[in-house]
C-alpha positions in Angstrom: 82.4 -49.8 48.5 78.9 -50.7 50.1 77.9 -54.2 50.6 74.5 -55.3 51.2 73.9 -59.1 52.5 71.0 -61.1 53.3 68.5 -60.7 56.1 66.1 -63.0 57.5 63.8 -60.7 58.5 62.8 -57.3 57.1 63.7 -54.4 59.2 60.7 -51.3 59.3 59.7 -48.7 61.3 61.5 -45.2 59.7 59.6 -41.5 59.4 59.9 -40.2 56.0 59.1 -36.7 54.7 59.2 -34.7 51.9 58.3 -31.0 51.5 58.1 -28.0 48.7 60.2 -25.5 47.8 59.9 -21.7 48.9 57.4 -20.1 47.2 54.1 -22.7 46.8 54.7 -25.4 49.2 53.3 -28.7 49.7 53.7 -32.0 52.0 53.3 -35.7 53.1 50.2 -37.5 55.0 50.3 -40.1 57.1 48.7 -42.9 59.6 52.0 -45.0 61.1 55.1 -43.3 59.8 58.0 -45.5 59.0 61.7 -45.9 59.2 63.1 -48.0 56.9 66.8 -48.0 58.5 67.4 -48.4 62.3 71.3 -49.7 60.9 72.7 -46.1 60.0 73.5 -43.7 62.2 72.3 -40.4 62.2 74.8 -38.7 59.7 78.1 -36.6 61.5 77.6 -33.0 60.4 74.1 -33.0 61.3 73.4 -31.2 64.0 70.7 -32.8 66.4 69.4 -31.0 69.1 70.1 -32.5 72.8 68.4 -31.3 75.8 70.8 -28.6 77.3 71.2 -28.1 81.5 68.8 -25.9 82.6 67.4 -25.1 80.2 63.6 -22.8 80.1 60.4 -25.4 79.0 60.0 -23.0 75.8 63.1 -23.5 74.0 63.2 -27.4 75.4 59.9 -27.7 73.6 61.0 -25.8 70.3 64.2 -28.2 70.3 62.2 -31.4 70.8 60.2 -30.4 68.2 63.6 -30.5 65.9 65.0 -33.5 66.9 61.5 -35.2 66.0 62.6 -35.0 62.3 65.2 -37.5 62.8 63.2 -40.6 63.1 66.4 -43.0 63.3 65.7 -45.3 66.8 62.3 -44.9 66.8 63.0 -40.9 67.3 65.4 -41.3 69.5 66.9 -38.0 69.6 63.5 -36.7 69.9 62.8 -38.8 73.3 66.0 -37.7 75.1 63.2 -34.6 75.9 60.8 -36.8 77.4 60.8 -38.4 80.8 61.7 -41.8 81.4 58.0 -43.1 81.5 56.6 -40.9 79.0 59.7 -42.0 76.5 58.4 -45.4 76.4 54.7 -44.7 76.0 54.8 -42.1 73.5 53.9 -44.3 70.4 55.6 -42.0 67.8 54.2 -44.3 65.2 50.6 -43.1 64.8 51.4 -40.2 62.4 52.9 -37.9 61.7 52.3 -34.6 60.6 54.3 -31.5 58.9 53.0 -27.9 59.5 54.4 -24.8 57.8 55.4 -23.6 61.0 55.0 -25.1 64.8 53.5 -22.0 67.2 54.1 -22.1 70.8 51.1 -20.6 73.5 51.6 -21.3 77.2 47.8 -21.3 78.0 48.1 -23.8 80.1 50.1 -21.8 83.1 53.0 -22.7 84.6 53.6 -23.7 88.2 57.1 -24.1 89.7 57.4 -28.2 88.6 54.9 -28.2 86.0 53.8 -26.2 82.8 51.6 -26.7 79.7 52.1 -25.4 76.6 49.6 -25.2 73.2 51.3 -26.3 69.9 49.0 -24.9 67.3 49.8 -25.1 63.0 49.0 -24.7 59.6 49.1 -28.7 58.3 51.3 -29.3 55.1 50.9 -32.7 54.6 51.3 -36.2 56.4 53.5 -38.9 56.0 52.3 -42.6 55.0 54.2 -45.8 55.9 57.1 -46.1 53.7 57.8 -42.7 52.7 54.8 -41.8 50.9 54.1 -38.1 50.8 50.3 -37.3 50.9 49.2 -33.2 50.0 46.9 -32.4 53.5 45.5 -29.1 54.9 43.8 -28.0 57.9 45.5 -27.1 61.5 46.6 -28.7 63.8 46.8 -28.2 68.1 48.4 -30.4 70.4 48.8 -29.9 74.2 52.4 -30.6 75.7 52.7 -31.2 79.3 56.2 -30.7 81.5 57.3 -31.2 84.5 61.0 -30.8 86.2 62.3 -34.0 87.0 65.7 -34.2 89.0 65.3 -30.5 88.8 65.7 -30.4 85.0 62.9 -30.0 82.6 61.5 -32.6 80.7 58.2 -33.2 78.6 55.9 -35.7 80.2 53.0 -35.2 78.6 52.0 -35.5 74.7 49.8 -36.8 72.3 50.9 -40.0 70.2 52.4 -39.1 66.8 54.7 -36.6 65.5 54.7 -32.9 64.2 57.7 -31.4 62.8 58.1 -28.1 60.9 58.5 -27.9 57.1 62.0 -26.3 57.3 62.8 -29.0 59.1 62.4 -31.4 56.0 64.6 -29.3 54.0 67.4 -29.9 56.2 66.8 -33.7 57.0 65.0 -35.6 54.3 65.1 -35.8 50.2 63.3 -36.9 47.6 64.3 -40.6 46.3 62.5 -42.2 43.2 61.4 -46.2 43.3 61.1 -47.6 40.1 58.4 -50.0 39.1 57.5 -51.6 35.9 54.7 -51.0 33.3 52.0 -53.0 31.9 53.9 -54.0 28.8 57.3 -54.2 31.2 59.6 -52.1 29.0 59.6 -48.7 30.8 59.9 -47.7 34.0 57.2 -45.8 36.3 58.2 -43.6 39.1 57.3 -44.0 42.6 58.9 -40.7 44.9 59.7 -41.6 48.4 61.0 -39.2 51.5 64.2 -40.2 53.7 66.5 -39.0 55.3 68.6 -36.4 53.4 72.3 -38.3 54.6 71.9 -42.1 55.6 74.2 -44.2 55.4 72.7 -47.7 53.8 71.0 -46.0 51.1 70.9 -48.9 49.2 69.8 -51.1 51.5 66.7 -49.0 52.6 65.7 -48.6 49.0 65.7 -51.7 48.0 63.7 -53.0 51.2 61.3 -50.2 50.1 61.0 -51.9 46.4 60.3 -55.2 48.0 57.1 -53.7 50.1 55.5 -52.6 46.6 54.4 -49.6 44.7 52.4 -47.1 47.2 48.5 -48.1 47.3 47.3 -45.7 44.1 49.7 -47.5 42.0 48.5 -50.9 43.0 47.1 -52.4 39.9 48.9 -49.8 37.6 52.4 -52.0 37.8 54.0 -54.8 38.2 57.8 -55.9 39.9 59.9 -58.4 39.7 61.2 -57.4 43.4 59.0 -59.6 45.3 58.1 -59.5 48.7 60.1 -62.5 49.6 63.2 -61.2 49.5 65.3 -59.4 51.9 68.7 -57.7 52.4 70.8 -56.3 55.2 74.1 -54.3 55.2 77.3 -55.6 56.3 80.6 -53.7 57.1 83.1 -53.4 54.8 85.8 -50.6 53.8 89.0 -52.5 53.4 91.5 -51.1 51.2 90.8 -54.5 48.8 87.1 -53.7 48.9 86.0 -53.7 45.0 84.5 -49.7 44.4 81.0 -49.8 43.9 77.6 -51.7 45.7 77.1 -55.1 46.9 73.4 -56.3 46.9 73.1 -60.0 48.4 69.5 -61.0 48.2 68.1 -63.5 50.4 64.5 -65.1 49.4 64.9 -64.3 45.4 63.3 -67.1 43.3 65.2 -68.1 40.0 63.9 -65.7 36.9 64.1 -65.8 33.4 66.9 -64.1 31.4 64.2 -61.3 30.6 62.3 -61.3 34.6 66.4 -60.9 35.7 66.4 -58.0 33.0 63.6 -56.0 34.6 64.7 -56.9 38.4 68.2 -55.4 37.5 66.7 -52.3 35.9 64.1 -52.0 38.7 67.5 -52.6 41.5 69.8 -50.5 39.1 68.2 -47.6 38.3 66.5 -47.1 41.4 70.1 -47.1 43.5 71.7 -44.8 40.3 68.6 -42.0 40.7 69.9 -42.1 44.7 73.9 -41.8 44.2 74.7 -45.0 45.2 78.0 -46.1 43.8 78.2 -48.0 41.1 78.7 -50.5 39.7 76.0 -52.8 41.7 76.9 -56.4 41.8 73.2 -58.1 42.4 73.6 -61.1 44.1 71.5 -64.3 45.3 72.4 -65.9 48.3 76.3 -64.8 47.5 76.3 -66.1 44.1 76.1 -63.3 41.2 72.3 -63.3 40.0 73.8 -63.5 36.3 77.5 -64.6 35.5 77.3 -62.3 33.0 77.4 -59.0 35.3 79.7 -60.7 38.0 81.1 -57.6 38.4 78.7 -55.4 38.4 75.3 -54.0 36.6 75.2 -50.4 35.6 72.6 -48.2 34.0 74.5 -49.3 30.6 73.3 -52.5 30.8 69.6 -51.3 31.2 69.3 -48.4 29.1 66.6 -49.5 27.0 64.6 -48.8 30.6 66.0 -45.7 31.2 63.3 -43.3 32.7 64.2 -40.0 31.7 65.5 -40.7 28.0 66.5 -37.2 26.4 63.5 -35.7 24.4 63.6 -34.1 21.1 62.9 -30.2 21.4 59.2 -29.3 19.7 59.2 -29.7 16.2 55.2 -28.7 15.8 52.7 -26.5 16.0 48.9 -26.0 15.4 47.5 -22.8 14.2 44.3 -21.7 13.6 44.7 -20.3 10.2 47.4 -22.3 8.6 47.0 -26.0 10.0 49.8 -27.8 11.3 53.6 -25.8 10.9 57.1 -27.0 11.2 59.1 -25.2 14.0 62.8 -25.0 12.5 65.9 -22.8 13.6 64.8 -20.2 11.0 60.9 -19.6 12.4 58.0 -21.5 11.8 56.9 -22.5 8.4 53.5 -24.6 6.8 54.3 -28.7 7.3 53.8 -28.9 3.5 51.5 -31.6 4.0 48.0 -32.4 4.3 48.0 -31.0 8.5 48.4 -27.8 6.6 44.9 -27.3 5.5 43.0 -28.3 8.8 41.1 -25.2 9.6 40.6 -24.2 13.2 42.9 -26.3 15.3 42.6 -25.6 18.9 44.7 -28.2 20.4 47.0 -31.3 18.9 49.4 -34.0 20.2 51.8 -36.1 18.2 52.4 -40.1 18.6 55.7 -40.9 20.0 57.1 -42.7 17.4 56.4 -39.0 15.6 54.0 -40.9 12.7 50.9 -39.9 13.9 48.3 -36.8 15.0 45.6 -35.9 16.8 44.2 -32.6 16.5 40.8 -31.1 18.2 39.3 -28.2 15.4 36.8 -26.0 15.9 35.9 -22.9 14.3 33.5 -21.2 17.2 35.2 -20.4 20.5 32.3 -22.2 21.8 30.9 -24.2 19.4 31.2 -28.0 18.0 34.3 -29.7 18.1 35.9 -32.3 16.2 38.3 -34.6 16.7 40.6 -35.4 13.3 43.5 -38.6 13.3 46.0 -39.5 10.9 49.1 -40.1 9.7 51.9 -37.3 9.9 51.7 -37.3 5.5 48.2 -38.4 5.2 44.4 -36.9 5.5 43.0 -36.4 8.6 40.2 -38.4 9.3 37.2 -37.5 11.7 36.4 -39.7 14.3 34.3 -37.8 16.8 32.7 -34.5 17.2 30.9 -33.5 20.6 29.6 -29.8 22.0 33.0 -30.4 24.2 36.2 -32.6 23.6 39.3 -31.8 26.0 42.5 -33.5 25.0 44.0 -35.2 22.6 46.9 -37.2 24.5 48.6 -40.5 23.6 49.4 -43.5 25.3 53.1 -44.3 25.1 52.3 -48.2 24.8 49.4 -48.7 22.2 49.6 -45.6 20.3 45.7 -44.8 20.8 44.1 -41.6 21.6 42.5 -40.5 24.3 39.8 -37.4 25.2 37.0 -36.6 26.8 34.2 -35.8 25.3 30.7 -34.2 26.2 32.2 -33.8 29.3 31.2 -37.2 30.3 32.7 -39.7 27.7 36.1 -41.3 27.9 37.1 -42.4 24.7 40.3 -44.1 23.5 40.6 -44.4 19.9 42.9 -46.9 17.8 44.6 -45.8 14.8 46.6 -47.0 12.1 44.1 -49.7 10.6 41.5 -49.7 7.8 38.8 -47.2 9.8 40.0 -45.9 13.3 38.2 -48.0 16.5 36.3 -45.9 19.2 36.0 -47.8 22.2 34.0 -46.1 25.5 35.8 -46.3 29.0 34.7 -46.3 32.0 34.6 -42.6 32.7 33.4 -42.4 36.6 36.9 -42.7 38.4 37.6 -39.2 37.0 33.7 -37.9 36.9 33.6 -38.8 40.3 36.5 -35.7 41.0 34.1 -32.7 40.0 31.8 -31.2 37.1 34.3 -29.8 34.5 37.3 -31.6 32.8 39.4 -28.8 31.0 42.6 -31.3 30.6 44.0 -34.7 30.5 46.9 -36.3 29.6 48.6 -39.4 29.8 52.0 -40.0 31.4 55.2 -41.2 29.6 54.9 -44.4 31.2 51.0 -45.5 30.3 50.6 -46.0 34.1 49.0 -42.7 34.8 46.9 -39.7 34.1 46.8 -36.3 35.0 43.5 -34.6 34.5 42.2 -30.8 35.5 38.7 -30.9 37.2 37.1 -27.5 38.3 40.6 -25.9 38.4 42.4 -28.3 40.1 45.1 -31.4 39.5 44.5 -34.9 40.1 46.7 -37.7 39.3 45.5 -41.2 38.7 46.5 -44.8 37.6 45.7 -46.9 34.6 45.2 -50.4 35.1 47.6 -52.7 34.2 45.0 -54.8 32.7 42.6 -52.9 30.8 44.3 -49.2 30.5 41.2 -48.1 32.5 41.1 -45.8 35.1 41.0 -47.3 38.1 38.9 -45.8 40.6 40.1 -44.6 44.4 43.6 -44.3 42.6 43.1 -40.3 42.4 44.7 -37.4 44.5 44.9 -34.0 44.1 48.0 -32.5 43.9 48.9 -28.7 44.2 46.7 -27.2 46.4 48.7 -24.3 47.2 47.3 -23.9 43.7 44.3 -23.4 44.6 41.2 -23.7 41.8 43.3 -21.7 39.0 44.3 -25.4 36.5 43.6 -24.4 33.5 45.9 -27.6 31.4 48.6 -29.7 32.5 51.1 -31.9 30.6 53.7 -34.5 31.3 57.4 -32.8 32.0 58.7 -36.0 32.9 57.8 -39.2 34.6 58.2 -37.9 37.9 57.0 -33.9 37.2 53.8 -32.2 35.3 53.4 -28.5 34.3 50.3 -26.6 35.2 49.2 -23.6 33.1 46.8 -21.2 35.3 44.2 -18.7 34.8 46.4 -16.6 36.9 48.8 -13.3 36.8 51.0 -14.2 39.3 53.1 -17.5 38.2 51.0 -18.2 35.5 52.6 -21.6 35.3 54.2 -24.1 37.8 55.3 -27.7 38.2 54.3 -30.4 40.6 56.2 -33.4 41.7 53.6 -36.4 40.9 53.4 -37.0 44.7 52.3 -33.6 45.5 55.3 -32.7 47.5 57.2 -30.2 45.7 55.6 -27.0 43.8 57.9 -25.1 42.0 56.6 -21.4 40.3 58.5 -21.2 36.8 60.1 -18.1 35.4 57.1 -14.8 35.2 59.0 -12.5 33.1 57.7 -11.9 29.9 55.0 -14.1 30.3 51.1 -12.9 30.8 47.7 -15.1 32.2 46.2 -16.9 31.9 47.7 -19.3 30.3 45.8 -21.9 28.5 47.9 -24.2 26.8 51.4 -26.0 28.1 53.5 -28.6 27.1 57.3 -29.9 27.7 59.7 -31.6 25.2 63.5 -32.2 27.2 64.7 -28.9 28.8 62.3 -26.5 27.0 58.7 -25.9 28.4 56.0 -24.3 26.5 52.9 -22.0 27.0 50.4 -20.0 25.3 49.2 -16.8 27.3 47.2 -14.0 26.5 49.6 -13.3 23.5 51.1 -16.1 22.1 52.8 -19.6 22.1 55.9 -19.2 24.6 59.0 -21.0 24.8 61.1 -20.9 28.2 64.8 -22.6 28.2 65.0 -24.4 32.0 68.0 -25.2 31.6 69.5 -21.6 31.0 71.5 -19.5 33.0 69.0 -18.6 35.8 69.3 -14.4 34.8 68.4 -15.4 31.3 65.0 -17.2 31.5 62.9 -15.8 30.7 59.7 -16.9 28.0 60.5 -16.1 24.1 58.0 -16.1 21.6 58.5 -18.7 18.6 60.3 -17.0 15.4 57.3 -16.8 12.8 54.1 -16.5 15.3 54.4 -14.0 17.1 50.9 -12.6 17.6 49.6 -15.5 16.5 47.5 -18.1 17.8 49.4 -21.0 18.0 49.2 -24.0 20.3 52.4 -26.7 20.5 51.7 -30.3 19.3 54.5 -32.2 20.9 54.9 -36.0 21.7 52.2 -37.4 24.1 
């Protein structure tokens, strides 16, 4: 069992990382890196490097560089390299910086007591306080001084801050989800964070980390019922009559409402289940339970209704050109019988989430007029917009209403399900102000963000919590390894979006929402550029060159590979999923 008690003062200073798998990579940014648990010790079967007798100022350097990405102690493995003097003056907390790979030049000569060398690197990313991955480029070069001291060597010269190789990261840090709440309060919004790979106090960290807030872009997007009052520390425990499972004693914690108690248990509860902390978690205030009714314990039951990655239906739409709107069933694809089935020219659609409602973009020029047509699932479409350009349709999870861009320039949201649909103008700059050409945009699960494709590349942004704006400063680009070949992006889940390219090789990929992790899905049997993608559960969806693709990620890894749809193959179909 864990237990977590009160603590009067809130613990900080931990390095965080994260990093991208093989293939395209990616990582974090960052001005004063953090570490969020000086209790735990740096985990048994990890190997940290020490400084060995004897040992040549090369490899010295190349180890030092490897215990940096343990940042326990204020890097205290890493400083066991340094001299006395400059161990206590290098202030490791300035930044700290992850480059593909770390390359060693002694330029600066070497004497018999002293030798420089040149660190030189390809930047990854940075690290923010807290864990916060931020996507970076450019290089990086750092001199390292060293000079023998008690005839061993030891590094006495060095720059404030830290580098440390991407591999590195794969070895010693992984990827752990906050969890905030939405405007309305009834869903859950991710928020990624880097620590270390094996710590012990998990639970404690994480929860420290949901008291300090969302990260800055999400700042106006969300709201928490962990506030920064509050504090917690671990205690020891492991009796044989310790109860299985994870204290949390909070110290600080005002008295809530049965419903604010609701949404700081599934904030708590949901962020320690995504992590592997044991369950159940007993939530407690000042050592009484924080509801009599869970005395022994919350778990991810008793907060379902918030649960952030809810199975998802598989795709029961799609739009075609000729034929409208047609039903995707076991047998192949057939017309939705319904008044969908005559809209000539579809390009693009997207379906309501309570499955009542669609949105289709028609056009019968590839580069003429649109038109933007909303309706019920068994009633006429109605036109509520036309423009030389509209990119979209998505809907927001919370108010039903669609959004797209049109002319390029205008931001619309539009209200369905009364007498006449409302059109209302939002304030379009926070996204104009990211390039000249918006080819995508969609809205996440939540309603606290938005992906959108500008010039070829990925940005996510927030929606306030207010108006459902965007709100400006809140955007990053994501994917850079990309480079400018975006072509459309969609929603996998909460944490993950799919990116269709105007590419051959991996014609479509998926990013984490921080940036940190790009991952290159299956290329067989698929062709770019891709133009169109979408995501409903396990199965992911594209339309290439040929046709509207269906890949199964979930399958045995020899078999996936992208299928066309029974019923339209070789023809031009585009999928109208939820969103």
């Amino acid at each position: 069992m864990t237990l977590i008690r009160p603590l009067t003062t809130m613990v900080t200073t931990v390095c965080l990382a994260g990093l991208l798998a093989t293939g395209c990579a990616t990582l974090p940014s960052s001005s004063s890196p953090q570490v969020i648990d000086t209790f735990a010790p740096v985990s048994p079967e990890l190997s940290v490097p020490t400084p060995v007798p004897d040992q040549e100022p090369d490899p010295l350097v190349r180890d030092f560089i490897k215990a940096a990405a343990i940042a326990d102690q204020r890097h205290a493995a890493a400083r066991q390299f340094l001299t006395p003097e400059a161990a206590r003056n290098w202030d490791d907390s300035v930044a700290t910086t992850i480059v593909l790979r770390a390359d060693l030049s002694a330029e600066g000569g070497r004497t018999g007591d002293h030798a420089e060398y040149t660190l030189r690197g390809e930047k990854v990313g940075t690290l923010d306080p807290g864990g916060i991955f931020r996507d970076d480029q450019g290089s990086v070069e750092v001199t390292i001084g060293l000079t023998r001291t008690d005839g061993q060597w030891r590094i006495d010269e060095l720059p404030a801050g830290v580098v440390i190789e991407r591999t590195e990261f794969f070895s010693t840090y992984a990827q752990r989800d906050l969890f905030f709440l939405s405007g309305n309060g009834n869903t859950l919004v991710t928020d990624p964070r880097w620590t270390a790979a094996d710590r012990n106090g998990l639970g404690f960290s994480l929860v420290n980390l949901l008291a300090t807030g969302p990260r800055p872009a999400l700042q106006g997007a969300v709201d928490s019922r962990v506030p920064d009052s509050v504090s917690v520390r671990p205690t020891e425990t492991g009796g044989d009559d310790d109860p299985v499972g994870t204290t949390i004693d909070f110290s600080g914690l005002p008295v809530l409402s049965s419903q604010a108690t609701t949404e700081f248990a599934a904030q708590v509860v949901w962020t320690l289940a995504r992590a592997d902390v044991p369950a159940p978690y007993r939530l407690e205030r000042d050592g009484s339970p924080l509801d009599e009714r869970y005395a022994d314990g919350w778990t991810t039951d008793d907060v379902r209704d918030f649960a952030p990655y809810a199975a998802v239906d598989p795709i029961r739409y799609a739009l075609t050109a000729a034929d409208g709107l047609v039903r995707l069933e076991a047998g192949g694809a057939r017309p939705a019988d319904g008044p969908w089935s005559t809209v000539r020219g579809g390009r693009t659609g997207a379906m309501s989430y309570d499955g009542r409602t669609v949105a289709v973009i028609a056009g019968d020029a590839e580069s003429g007029p649109r038109r933007l047509l909303v309706g019920a699932l068994d009633s006429e479409p109605e036109e509520v917009i036309t423009g030389r350009t509209i990119v979209g349709p998505t809907f927001h999870p919370a108010d039903g209403r669609v959004w797209v861009m049109a002319d390029g320039n205008r931001l619309v949201r539009i209200g369905v399900g009364g007498d006449r649909p409302s059109i209302e103008e939002m304030d379009a700059r926070p996204i104009l102000e990211l390039g000249q050409r918006v080819t995508d945009l969609r809205v996440d699960q939540s309603g606290a963000r938005l992906a959108v494709v500008v010039d070829g590349k990925v940005f996510i942004g927030s929606l306030d919590l207010e108006t459902g704006h965007p709100i400006a400063g809140s955007f990053r680009r994501i994917g850079r390894s990309l480079g400018e070949t975006a072509t459309s992006v969609a929603w996998r889940d909460r944490a993950t979006v799919l990116v269709g390219r105007d590419a051959t090789d991996v014609p479509v990929a998926t990013l984490s929402v921080d940036g940190a992790i790009t991952e290159p899905l299956s290329q067989r049997n698929i062709t770019g550029p891709v133009t169109e993608v979408a995501a409903a559960g396990r199965e992911v969806y594209a339309v290439d060159q040929r046709s509207l693709l269906r890949l199964d990620t979930a399958a045995q890894t020899g078999d996936r590979y992208w299928r066309e749809i029974g019923g339209l193959a070789a023809i031009r179909a585009d999928p109208v999923v939820a969103g």
